[in-house]
N, C-alpha and C positions, 0 to 999 in steps of 0.2 A: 532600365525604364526608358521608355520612349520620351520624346522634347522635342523641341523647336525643328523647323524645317525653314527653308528660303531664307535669307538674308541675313547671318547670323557673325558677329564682328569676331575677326579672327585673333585666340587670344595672344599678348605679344608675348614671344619668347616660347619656349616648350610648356609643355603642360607639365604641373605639377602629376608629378607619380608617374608619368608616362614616359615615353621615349624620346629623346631630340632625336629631329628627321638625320634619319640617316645610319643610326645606333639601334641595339635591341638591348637598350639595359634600364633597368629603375635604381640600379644601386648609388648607395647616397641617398635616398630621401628623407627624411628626417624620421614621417610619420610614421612610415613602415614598422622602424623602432622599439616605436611608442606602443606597439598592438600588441595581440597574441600571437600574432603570425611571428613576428619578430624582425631585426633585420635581412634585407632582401638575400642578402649573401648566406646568410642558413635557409632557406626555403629549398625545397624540395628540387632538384634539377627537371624532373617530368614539368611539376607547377612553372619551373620559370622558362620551363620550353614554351607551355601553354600562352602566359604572360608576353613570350617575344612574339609569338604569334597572333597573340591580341593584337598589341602596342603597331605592327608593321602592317592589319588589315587595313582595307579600305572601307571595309563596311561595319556598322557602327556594330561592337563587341564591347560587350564588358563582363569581367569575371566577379562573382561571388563567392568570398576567398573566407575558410573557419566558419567555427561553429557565428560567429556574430554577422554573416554574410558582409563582410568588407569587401569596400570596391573598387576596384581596378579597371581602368576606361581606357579606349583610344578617343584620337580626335576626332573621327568622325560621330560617336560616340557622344562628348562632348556638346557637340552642335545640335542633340538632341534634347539635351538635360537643360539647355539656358542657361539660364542665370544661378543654376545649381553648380554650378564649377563655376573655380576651381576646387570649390572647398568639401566635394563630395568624395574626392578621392582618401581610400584609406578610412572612410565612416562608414557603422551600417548599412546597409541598406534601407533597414527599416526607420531609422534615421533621418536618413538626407531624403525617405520618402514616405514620411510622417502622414503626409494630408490622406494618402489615398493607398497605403501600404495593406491593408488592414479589407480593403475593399476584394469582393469574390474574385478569381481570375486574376491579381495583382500581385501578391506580395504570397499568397499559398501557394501559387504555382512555384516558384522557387522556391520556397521552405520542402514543399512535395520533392522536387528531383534531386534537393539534397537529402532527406530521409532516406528515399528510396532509392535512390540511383537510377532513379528511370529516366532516360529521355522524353522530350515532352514537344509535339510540334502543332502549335495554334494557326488558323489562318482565318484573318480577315476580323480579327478582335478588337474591340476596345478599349483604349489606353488612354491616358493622359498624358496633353502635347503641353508642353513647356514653351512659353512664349518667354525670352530676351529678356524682356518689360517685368516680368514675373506671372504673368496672368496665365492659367490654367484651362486647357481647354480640350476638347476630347477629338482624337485621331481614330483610323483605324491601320491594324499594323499586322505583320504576319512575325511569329516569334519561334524562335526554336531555342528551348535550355538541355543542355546536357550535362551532365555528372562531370566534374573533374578531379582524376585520381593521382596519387603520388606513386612515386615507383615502387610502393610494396601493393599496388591496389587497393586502398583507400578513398575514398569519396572526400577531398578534402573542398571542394568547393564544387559551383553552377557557372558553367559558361551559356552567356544570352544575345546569343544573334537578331537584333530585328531589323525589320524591313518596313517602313510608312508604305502602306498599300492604297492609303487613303485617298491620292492626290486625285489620280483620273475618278474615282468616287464622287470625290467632292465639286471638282469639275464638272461631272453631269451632273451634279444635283443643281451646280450653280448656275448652268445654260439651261434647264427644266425652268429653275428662278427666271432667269433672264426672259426665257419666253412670254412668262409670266404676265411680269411687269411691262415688255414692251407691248403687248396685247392690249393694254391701258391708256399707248399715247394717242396723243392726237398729233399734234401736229410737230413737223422737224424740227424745232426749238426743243420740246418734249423728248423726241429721241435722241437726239444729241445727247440732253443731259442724261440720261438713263445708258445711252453706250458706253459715253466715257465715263461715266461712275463704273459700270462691269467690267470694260478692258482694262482700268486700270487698276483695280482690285485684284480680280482673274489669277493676270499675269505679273503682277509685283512689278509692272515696270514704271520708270522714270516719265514716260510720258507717251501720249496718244491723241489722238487727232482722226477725226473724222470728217470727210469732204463730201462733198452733194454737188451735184452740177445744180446751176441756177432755174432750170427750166423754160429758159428761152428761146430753145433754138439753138442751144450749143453756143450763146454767147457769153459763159464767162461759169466761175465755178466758187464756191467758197466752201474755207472750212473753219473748223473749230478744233480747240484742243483744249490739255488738262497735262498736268504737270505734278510730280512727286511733289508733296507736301504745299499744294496751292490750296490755300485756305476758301473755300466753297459751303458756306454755313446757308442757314434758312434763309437771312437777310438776303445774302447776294441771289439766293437761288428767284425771288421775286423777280428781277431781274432777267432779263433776254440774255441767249448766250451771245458771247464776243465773235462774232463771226469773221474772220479775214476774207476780203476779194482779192481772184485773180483772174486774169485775164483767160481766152480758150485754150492758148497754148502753155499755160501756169505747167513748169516743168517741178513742181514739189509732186513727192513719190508716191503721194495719196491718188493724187489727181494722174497721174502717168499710170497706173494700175487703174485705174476708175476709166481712163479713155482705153488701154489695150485690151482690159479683160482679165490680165493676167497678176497673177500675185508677185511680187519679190522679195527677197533674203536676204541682208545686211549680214554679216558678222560679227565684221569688224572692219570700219572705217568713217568717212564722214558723210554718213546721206543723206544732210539738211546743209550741208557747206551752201549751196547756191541759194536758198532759199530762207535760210537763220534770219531770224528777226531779233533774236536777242541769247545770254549764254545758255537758255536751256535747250536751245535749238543747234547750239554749236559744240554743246557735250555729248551729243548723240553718236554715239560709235554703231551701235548694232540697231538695228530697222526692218520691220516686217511689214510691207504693204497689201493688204487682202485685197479684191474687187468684191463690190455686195452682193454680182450675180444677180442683180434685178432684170425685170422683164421692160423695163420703162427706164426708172432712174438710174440713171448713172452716179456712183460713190463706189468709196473706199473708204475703210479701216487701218493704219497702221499704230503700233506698239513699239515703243523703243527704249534704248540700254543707254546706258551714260559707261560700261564697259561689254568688253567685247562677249558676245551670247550665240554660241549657236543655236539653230533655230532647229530643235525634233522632230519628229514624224508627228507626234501627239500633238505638240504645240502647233505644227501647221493644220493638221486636221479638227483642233478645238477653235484657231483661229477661223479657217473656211465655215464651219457650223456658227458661229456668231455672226459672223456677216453675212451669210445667209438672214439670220433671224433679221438682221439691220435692214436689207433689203428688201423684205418682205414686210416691215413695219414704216420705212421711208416710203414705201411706193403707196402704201395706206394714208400716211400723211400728209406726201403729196398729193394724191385723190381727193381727201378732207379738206385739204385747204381752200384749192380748186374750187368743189360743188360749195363749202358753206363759207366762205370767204366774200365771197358777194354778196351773198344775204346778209353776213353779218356787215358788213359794210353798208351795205341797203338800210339796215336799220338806222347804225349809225347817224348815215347821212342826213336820215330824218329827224335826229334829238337838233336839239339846239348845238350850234359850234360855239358859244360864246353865251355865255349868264351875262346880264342889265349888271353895270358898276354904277353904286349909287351910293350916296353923301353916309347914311343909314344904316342903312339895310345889305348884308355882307351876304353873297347866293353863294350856294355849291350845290352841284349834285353828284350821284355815283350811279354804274352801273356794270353789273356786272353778269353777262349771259348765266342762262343754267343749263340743264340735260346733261349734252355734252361738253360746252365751256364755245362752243363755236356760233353755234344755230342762231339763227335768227328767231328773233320772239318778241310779245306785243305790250310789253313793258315800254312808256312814254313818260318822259318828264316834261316842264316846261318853266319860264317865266319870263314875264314880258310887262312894259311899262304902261299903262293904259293911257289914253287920252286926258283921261281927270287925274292925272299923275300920281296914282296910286299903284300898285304893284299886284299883275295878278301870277299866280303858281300854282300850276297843277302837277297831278300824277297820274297816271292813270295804266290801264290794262286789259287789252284787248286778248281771249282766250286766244292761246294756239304757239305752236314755237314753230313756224315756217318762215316762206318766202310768203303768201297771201297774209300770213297773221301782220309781217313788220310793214305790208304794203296797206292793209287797212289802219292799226296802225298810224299810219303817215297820215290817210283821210282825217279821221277823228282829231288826231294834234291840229291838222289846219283851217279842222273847220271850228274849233273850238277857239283857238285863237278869233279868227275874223266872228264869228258870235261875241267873243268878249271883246272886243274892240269897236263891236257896233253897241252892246247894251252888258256891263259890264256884271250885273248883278247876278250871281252867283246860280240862284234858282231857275231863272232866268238861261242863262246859258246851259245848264245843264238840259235845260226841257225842249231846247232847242235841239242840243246833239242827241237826247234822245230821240228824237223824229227820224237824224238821221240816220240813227242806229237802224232804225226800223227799217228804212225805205231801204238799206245797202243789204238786210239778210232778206228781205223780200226780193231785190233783185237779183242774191244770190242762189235764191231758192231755197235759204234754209233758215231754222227756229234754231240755230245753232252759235250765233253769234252774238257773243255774252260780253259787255265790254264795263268794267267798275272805275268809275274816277272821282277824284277831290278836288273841288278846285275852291280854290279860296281867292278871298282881297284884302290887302293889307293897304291900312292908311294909318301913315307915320302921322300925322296933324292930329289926329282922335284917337292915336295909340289902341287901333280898333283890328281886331280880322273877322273876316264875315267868312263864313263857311258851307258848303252844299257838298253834300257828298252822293252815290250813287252804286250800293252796294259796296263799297272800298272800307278798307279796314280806318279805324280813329284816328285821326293824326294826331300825333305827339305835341308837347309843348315845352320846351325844359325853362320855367319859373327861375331866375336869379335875380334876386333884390340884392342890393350893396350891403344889407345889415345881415342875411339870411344866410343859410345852405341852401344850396341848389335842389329843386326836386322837378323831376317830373310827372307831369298828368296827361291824360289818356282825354281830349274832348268831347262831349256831349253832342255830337253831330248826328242828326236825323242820317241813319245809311242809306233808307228805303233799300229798295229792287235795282239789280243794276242797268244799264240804258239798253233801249231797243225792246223790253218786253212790260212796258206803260209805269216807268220812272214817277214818283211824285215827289213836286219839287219841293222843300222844305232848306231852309238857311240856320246857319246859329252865329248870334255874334257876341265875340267876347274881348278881353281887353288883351293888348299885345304892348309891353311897357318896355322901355329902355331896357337889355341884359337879358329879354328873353330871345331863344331860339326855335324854331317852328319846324317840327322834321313831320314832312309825308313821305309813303314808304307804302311797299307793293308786298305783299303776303307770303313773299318768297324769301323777305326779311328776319320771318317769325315762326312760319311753318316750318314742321318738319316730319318725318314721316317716327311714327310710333313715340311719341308725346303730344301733350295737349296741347291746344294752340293758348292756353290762356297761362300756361309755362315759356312760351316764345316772347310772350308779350308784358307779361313780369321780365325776364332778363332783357327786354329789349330797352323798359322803360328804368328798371336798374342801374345799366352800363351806362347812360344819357347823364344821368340824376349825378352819375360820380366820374364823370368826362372831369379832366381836370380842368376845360373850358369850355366855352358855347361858342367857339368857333364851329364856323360850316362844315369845311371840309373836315375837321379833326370829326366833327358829329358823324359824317357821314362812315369814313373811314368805322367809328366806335360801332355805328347802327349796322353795318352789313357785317361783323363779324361777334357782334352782341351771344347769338344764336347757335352754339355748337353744334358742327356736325354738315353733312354735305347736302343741299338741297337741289332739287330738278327742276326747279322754278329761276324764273330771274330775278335779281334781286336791284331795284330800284330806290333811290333815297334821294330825297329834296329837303334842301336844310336852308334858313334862311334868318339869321340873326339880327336882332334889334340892334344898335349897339348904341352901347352908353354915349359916348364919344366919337365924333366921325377918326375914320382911321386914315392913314397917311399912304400913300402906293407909288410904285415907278416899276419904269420897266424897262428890259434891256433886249434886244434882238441881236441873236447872239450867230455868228457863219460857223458853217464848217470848214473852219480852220485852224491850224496846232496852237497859234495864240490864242484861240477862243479862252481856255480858261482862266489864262494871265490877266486877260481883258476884263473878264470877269470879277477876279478878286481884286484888281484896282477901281471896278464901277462899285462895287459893294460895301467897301470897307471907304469909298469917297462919301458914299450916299446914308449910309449909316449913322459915319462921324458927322454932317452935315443935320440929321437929327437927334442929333446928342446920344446915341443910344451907349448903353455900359461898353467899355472896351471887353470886357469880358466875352458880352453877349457876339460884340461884332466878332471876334477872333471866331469862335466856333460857329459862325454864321455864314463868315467866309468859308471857310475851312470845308463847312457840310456842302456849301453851294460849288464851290469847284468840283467836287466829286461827284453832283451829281450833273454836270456840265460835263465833265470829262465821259462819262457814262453814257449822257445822251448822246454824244459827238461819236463815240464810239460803236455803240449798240443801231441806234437809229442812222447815222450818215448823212444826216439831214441837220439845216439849220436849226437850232431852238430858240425857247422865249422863256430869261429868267423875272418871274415877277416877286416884285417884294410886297408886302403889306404888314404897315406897323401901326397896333392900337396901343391902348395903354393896359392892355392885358397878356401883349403876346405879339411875336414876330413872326408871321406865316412868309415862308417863302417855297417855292414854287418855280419847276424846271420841266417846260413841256417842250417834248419833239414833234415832228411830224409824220413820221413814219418810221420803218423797221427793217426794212429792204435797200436801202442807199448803200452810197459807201461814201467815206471819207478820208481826208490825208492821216493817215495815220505819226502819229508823234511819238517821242518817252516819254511818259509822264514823271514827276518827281513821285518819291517815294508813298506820300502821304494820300496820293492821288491815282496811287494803282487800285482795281477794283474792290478786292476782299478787305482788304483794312480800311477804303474809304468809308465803305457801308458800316462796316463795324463801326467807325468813329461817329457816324450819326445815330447811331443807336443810342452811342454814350453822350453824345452830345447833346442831341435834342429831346426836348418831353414828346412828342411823338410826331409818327412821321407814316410815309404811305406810298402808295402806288393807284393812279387813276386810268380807267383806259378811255380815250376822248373818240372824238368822231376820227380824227385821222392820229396815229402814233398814240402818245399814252404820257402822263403827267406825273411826277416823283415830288413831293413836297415833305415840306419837316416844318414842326412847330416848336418855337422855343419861347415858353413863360418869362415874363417880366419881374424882375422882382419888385414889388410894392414903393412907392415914392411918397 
């Protein structure tokens, strides 16, 4: 029966029933005894010709010996059965291959060429692959059984030659895969993760690395890699990959292949000695460096052994076909990032860089492109302090996912703003941007410019909000009194028509008390394609109602992923909490440098215990914050800002960067602060936590509940 193939632990000492290297004998084994065969030394001299001639192949043979098909294996043999040996030697067959003995093609075929003494030769069949681990999975294999006779001419057993035919099979099904999925990325972050997920799968090897030149001009290059049993879960995958910089003449063997063109072949020796970062880089004995063969970018692929591997004909020509595929998905990425890069930054630029921090009232918002995850598109948020010290916040939604949608857009946020800043009232301002709705598709020349917004005004002194909305979906409310459960409701707000094609203004005002939370949100929140929209908007107001708090950001984070399933809309979210209590804040501007995160957990765990908080709470507080400190110092290259903020419901902290392109001095982190197990620890650690992407770089925060005082 066919098993396991690659990486299979070699067992110590000889094999039971088989031969020590170097002998052709089994005699002495206990079981043998035990059979009907009998002891080895009465068997047939023909049969234990056959037996030396098993035991001394190289290619996996095993005999099926008497009427009960007992079995007799070589090593190589062995390596196929798994975790079935040693104990399959000398048992049935049908026995030691219970699960699947019984199945067409399997277990008849030998019973067939012992009845009949016929030879029998399969190719390209289906078998059952024996995994180590124990796990069973299906191969395909070419097999040959023959009759084995004693020296009167007796059929006294089945000898079964096979051969895994599967591997190059499975190969191209896997690079078919691989085209696949990289046809889906966008951008070189994207493909990154998706190559070294395939190279290192592929080819079983210990570690891989893939390099890009920077696109500058030839001024510098970086790469990334992956390593045997580097822990890379969902959590971390949120997360940018770790990019390494080097400089143009960076002599590492990715980037030396990526500048000549040419591939290279390690065997055996040390191909990362000059360039090791740490020991999985200086266990590298054998190294395959591919060029991607692109028409524009320049990269390379390489694969590497922690022992010595030649490198095959097959193995070099499945490596050049993948990095092909890499090159022709890199040079896409690049091109992507290029054209929608700007725009999306054009949008950006135009949301707010910084929410109003006020005594009160706790702002967040979220955003997060749709289509393709790049585009620019006319989803707006806003909120700003008015003159009569009341707070105003809007949403709003200009059609279109371009460069003219995020550029009108930018009109409508500032002209809305200077509207509410000269006359603040709600109706009022909307009937105003509707004029200008009108006068901007009239000088566009079109009846085509559809824009829906909410703008509301909070005043904490009358615990009041006033609301005008304009074609936009109901804003949310989530209701928590000190004595109640939390629920939320869906506001009564006149929607009318949306602006530019004759708006009528109408307001609604209702009460806004200590503990409640106020989420507006853009239809990309709720919508989705083949359900109802009044299914989006149950689970949106659901997920709200059992937030474990009316935090902002936690709201927002709950509101953009309420909604199962992928939408092609942007998804926008303005959240903006009453709170019981004013809350407590500091903040730390944090360089890129190796002490950064040191510095960190001494400003944290100073500033915590100064507000009495539980030791409990500060240990994993710290703990979550260096990690995501070390992350951003890492990933971005750029200085951060960690903020803290503590109510008496919860400790929101907060680690934003500035960008994604830098570089930084690189350090060793201490154990607890290497990436995959830091993420993991805030998982465990905190009641919830996120990822936000801002006007420049992107923000990682964690929320940890209070316990009751």
């Amino acid at each position: 029966m066919p098993g396991t193939v690659g990486r299979v632990p070699t067992p110590a000492g000889p094999l039971p029933g088989t031969a020590v290297p170097g002998t052709k004998t089994v005699a002495g084994h206990p079981r043998w005894a035990a059979t009907t065969l009998g002891p080895y030394e009465s068997w047939d001299p023909a049969v234990r010709a056959v037996a030396d001639v098993v035991l001394a192949s190289p290619a996996p043979m095993a005999l099926h010996l008497g009427t009960d098909l007992l079995l007799l294996y070589n090593e190589a043999y062995a390596e196929l059965i798994g975790d079935r040996h040693p104990d399959a030697v000398g048992r049935p067959a049908a026995e030691v291959f219970a699960d699947v003995w019984q199945r067409p093609g399997i277990g008849d075929v030998i019973e067939h060429a012992y009845r009949s003494a016929a030879a029998l030769l399969d190719r390209e069949i289906p078998l059952p692959l024996y995994r180590a681990s124990g796990a069973v999975e299906q191969s395909v294999y070419t097999r040959a059984c023959s009759p084995v006779r004693d020296s009167r001419g007796r059929v006294v057993g089945v000898l079964a030659v096979v051969a895994e035919t599967s591997p190059a099979a499975r190969q191209l099904q896997g690079l078919s895969d691989f085209a696949a999925v990289l046809s889906g990325t966008l951008t070189l972050d994207d493909v990154a993760r998706v190559a070294l997920r395939y190279a290192i799968t592929t080819f079983d090897a210990d570690r891989v690395s893939f390099a890009v030149d920077d696109g500058g001009g030839g001024s510098g290059w970086r790469m990334v890699r992956r390593v045997r049993g580097e822990l890379v879960d969902e959590a971390d995958e949120r997360l940018p990959p770790l990019w390494r910089r080097g400089s143009a003449d960076w002599s590492a063997p990715a980037v030396v292949s990526a500048r000549s063109g040419q591939a290279s072949f390690t065997d055996d020796g040390q191909p990362l000695h000059e360039i090791a970062v740490d020991r999985h880089d200086q266990k590298i004995r054998a190294l395959a460096a591919v060029p991607l063969r692109a028409s524009v970018v320049r990269g390379a692929l390489t694969v590497g052994y922690r022992s010595p591997h030649p490198w095959s004909a097959a193995e070099r020509a499945l490596l050049a076909a993948s990095a092909e595929l890499i090159g022709q998905a890199t040079e896409r990425a690049r091109r992507f990032e290029t054209q929608h890069g700007t725009a999306q930054l054009l949008q950006r630029s135009m949301l707010p860089e910084n929410l109003p921090v006020l005594p009160r009232l706790r702002i967040a918002a979220r955003y997060d492109p749709g289509v393709d995850g790049n585009a620019a598109g006319g989803d707006f948020y806003d909120a700003f302090v008015l003159p009569t010290g009341e707070l105003g916040v809007v949403l709003g939604d200009v059609a279109g996912h371009d460069v003219q949608a995020a550029a009108r857009m930018g009109q409508v946020r500032a002209a809305l703003r200077a509207l509410a800043l000269n006359d603040p009232r709600p109706d009022r301002v909307l009937a105003g941007l509707d004029r200008l709705v009108g006068s901007l598709g009239a000088e566009a020349g079109t009846y085509e410019l559809f824009v829906t917004v909410a703008f509301g005004v909070i005043d904490v002194e009358r615990e009041e909000l006033t609301l005008a909305s304009a074609g936009h979906p109901a804003p949310l409310v989530r209701r928590c009194s000190p004595t109640g459960e939390p629920r939320a409701e869906y506001l009564d707000v006149p929607s009318g028509t949306p602006l530019g094609i004759g708006y009528r203004a109408a307001t609604r005002t209702v009460a806004f008390s200590p503990g409640d939370t106020l989420l507006l949100f853009s239809d990309g929140v709720v919508e989705r394609r083949r359900y109802p929209l009044t299914d989006g908007l149950t689970r949106l107001a659901d997920s709200v109602a059992g937030a474990p708090s009316g935090d902002p950001r936690s709201l927002c984070a709950v509101a953009s992923a309420a909604v199962p399933g992928a939408t092609e809309d942007d998804v926008a979210v303005l959240a903006v909490e009453y709170a019981v209590r004013p809350s407590r804040s500091a903040r730390m501007e944090v360089p890129a440098e190796p002490t950064a995160p040191s510095r960190v957990r001494h400003w944290m765990t100073a500033q915590l215990t100064e507000w009495e908080v539980a030791e409990s709470v500060i240990g994993a507080a710290v703990l979550c914050t260096s990690e995501l400190t070390t992350n951003a110092l890492l990933h971005a290259g750029t200085a951060a800002r960690v903020e803290v903020d503590l109510s008496p419901e919860r400790l929101l902290v907060s680690v934003a960067d500035s960008g994604s392109r830098g570089t930084v001095t690189r350090t060793r982190t201490e154990t607890l602060s290497s990436r995959g197990r830091g993420l993991g620890l805030i998982e465990e650690l905190s009641d919830a936590w996120g990822t936000d992407p801002t006007v420049r770089g992107s923000t990682v925060w964690f929320e940890i509940l209070l316990p009751p005082t």
